[in-house]
C-alpha positions as CSV (number, residue, x, y, z in Angstrom):
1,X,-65.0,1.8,34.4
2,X,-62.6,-1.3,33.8
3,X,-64.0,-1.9,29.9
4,X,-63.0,1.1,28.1
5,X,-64.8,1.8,24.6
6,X,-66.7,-1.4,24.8
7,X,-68.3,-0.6,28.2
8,X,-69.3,2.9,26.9
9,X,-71.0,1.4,24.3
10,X,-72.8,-1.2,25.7
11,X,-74.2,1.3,28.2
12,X,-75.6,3.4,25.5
13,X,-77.7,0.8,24.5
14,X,-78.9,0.5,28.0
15,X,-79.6,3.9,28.6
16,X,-81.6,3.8,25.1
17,X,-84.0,1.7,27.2
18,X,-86.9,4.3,29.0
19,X,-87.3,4.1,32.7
20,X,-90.2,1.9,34.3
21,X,-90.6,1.0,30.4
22,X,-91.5,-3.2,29.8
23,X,-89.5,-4.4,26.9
24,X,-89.8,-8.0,26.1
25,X,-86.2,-10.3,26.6
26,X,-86.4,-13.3,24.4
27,X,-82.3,-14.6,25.7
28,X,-80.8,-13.1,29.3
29,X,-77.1,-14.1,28.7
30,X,-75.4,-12.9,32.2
31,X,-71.8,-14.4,32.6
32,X,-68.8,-13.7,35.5
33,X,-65.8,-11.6,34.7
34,X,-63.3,-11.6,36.6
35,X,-62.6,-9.0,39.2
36,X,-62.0,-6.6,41.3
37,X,-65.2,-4.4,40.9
38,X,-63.9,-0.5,40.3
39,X,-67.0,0.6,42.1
40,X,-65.9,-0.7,45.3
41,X,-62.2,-0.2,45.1
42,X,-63.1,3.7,44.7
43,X,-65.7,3.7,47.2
44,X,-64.1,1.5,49.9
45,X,-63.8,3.8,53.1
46,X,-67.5,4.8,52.1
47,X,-68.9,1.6,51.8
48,X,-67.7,0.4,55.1
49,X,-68.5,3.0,56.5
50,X,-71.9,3.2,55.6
51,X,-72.4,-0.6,56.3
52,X,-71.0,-0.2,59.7
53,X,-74.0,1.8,60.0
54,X,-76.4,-0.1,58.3
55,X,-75.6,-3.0,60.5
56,X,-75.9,-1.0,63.8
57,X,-79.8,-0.6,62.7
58,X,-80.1,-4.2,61.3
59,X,-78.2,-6.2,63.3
60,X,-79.1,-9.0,61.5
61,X,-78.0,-8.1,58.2
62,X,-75.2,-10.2,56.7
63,X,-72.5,-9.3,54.4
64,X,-72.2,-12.0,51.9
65,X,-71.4,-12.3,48.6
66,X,-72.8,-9.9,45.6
67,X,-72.5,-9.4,42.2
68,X,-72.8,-6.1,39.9
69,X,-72.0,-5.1,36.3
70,X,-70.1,-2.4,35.0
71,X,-71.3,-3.2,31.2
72,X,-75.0,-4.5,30.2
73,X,-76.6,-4.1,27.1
74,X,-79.9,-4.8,25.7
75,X,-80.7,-5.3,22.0
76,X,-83.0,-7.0,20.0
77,X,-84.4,-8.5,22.6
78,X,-81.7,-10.4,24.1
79,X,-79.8,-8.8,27.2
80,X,-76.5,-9.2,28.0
81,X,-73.9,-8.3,30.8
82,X,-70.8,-9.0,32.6
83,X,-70.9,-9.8,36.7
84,X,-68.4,-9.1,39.0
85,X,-68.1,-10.6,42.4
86,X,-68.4,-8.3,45.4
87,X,-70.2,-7.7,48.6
88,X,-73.5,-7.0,50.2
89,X,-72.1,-3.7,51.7
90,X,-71.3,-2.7,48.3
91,X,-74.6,-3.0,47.3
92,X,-76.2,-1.2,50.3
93,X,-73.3,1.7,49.6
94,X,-74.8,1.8,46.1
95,X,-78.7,1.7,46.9
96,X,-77.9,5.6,48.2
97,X,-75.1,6.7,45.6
98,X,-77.1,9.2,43.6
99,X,-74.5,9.3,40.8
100,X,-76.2,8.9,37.7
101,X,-73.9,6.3,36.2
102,X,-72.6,3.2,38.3
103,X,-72.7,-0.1,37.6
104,X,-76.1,-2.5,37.0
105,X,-77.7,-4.3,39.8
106,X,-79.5,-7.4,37.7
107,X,-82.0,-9.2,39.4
108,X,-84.3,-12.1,38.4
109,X,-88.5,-11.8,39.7
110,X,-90.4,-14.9,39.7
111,X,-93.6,-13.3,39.6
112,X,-96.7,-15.2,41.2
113,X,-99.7,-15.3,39.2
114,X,-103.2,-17.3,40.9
115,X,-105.5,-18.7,38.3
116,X,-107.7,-15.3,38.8
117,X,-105.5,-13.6,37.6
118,X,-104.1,-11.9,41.2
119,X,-100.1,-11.2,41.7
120,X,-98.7,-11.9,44.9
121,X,-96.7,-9.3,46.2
122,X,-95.0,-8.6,50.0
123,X,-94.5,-6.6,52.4
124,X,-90.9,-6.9,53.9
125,X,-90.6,-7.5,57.6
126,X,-88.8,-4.9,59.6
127,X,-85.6,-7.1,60.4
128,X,-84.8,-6.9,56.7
129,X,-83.0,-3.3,55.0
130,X,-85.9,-2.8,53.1
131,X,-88.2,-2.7,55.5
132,X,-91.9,-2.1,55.0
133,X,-91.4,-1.7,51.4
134,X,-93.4,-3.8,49.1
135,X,-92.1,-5.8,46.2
136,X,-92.6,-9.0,44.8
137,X,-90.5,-12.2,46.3
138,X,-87.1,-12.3,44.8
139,X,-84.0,-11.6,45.9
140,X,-80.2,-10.6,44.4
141,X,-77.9,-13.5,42.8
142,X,-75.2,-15.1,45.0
143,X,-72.9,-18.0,44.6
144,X,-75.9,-20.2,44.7
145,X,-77.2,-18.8,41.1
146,X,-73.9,-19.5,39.2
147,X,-73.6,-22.7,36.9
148,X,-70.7,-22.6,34.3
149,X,-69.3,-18.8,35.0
150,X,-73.4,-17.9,34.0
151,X,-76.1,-16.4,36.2
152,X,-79.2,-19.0,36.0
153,X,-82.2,-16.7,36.9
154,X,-84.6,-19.4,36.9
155,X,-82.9,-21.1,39.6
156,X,-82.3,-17.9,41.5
157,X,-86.3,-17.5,41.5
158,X,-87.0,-21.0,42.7
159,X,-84.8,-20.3,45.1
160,X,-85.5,-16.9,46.6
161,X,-89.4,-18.0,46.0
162,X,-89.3,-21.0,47.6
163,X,-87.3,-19.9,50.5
164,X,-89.7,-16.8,51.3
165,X,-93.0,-17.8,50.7
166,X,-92.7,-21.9,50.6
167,X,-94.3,-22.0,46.9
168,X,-92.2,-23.8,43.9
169,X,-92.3,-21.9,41.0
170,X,-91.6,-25.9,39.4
171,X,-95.2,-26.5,40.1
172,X,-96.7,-23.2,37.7
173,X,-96.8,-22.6,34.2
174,X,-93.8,-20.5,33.2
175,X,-93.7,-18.1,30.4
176,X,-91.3,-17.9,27.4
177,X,-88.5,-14.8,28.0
178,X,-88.7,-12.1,30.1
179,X,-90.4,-8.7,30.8
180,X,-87.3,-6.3,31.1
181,X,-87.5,-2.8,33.3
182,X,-84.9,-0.8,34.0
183,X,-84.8,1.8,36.8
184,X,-82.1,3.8,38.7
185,X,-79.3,1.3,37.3
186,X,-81.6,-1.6,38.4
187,X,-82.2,-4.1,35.6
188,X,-85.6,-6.1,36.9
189,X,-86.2,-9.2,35.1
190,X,-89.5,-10.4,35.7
191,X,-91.3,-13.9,34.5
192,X,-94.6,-14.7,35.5
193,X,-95.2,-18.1,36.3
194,X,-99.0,-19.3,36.6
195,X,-100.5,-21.5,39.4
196,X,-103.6,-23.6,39.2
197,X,-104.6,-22.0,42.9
198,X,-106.7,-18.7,43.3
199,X,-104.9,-15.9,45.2
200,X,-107.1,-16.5,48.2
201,X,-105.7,-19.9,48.1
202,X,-102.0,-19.1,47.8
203,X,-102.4,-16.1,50.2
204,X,-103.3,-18.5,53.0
205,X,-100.6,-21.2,51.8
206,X,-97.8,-18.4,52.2
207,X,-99.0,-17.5,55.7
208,X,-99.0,-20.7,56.8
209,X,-95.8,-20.6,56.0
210,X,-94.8,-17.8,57.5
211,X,-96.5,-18.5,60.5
212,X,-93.9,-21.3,60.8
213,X,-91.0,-19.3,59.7
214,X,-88.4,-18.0,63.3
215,X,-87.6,-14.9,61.4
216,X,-89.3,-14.8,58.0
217,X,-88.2,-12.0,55.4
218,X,-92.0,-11.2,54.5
219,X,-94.3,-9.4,57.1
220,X,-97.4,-10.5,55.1
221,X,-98.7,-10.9,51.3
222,X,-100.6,-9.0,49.3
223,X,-103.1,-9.4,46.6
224,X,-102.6,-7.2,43.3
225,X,-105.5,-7.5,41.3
226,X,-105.8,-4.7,39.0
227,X,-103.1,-1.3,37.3
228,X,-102.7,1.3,40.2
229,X,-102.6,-0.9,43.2
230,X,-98.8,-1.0,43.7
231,X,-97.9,2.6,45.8
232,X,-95.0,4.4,46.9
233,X,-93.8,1.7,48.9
234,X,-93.2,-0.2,45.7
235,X,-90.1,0.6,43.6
236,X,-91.0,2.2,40.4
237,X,-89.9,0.1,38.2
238,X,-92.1,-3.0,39.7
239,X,-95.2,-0.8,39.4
240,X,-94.3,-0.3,36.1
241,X,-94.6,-4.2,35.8
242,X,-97.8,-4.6,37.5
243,X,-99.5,-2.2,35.8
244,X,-98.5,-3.5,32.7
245,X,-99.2,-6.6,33.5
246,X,-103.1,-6.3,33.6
247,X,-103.3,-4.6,30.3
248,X,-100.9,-7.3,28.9
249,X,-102.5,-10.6,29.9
């Protein structure tokens, strides 16, 4: 890894963090550093290699722009880490690299939350790499999410939100920090946002939608309504959230 002592460090404090643990963030502070990504430079032949075959079962999958971290750090209660610019195919590459250290994929999860109290969660459609699984609408940073040389994960969940589902996360109650959960070099940041609909009600909105979409991302939504809902075909770490969630209202 590029940051010698420093980057040992901070990752200690990460690794201090339990697994498909919440821990509150009150400040997420991710900036850019500058490049190249190690990661990728060591694993280049493997990556494409591995995306060339990714893409011959998704044909529709499209290498654009991703960021990782090599250092992240987490300490009372406000998270911090340095992004560097790669690709999608990196990322993919990394999703089945069992090596125990690697560097952070940081992601922002606007979380859905009806007025009864029901998460929205969704299955992905089978066009997408992550097909069938289950998670809640979100999506990784790109160019998009980058004001100043700083990741804005509020905007990144509008965004992703918006473009999946049709809902603005502008017209719900948002909550104050983050719920942090870290899982197989994932760092999940989730904030709930509240709307003034039932989950019937935005269940039927998000169809409508995706009734209209060519080629929507999601194959349907799901209501979560109570701890133990989320299966296997959830990551882990979101579980973690969920359940959490109804025993932290």
């Amino acid at each position: 890894m590029r940051y010698g002592a420093a980057c040992v460090e901070w990752d200690k404090l990460m690794n201090e963090c339990r697994e498909n643990t919440v821990y509150r963030a009150t400040k997420v502070d991710v900036r850019i550093v500058d490049g190249p990504l190690d990661y990728a430079v060591q694993h280049r032949e493997a990556i494409a290699e591995n995306w060339r075959q990714d893409i011959q079962k998704h044909p529709s999958l499209f290498n654009g722009e991703l960021y990782l971290a090599p250092e992240a750090r987490f300490e009372n209660g406000v998270f911090e880490a340095g992004f560097i610019r790669d690709s999608y195919a990196t990322l993919m590459y990394w999703r089945k690299d069992p090596a125990p250290v690697r560097p952070w994929h940081i992601f922002g999860i606007g979380v859905i939350v009806s007025s009864d109290n029901v998460l929205i969660a969704a299955r992905m459609a089978g066009s997408t790499a992550a097909a069938s699984r289950i998670y809640f609408p979100a999506g990784s940073i790109d160019d998009h999410d980058v004001n100043e040389g700083r990741v804005d994960y509020d905007y990144n969940m509008q965004r992703e939100v918006k473009e999946e589902t049709g809902l603005d996360l502008r017209d719900a109650h948002a909550e104050k920090g983050y719920a942090l959960v870290t899982g197989n070099r994932s760092v999940a940041l989730f904030k709930r946002h509240y709307f003034n609909q039932t989950g019937a009600e935005l269940i039927a909105q998000i169809r409508q939608v995706l009734s209209m979409q060519d080629e929507p991302e999601l194959d349907d939504v799901i209501a979560i309504s109570a701890a133990g809902m989320m299966g296997d075909a959830t990551p882990t770490y979101v579980r973690a959230f969920a359940d959490w969630h109804f025993g932290h209202k």
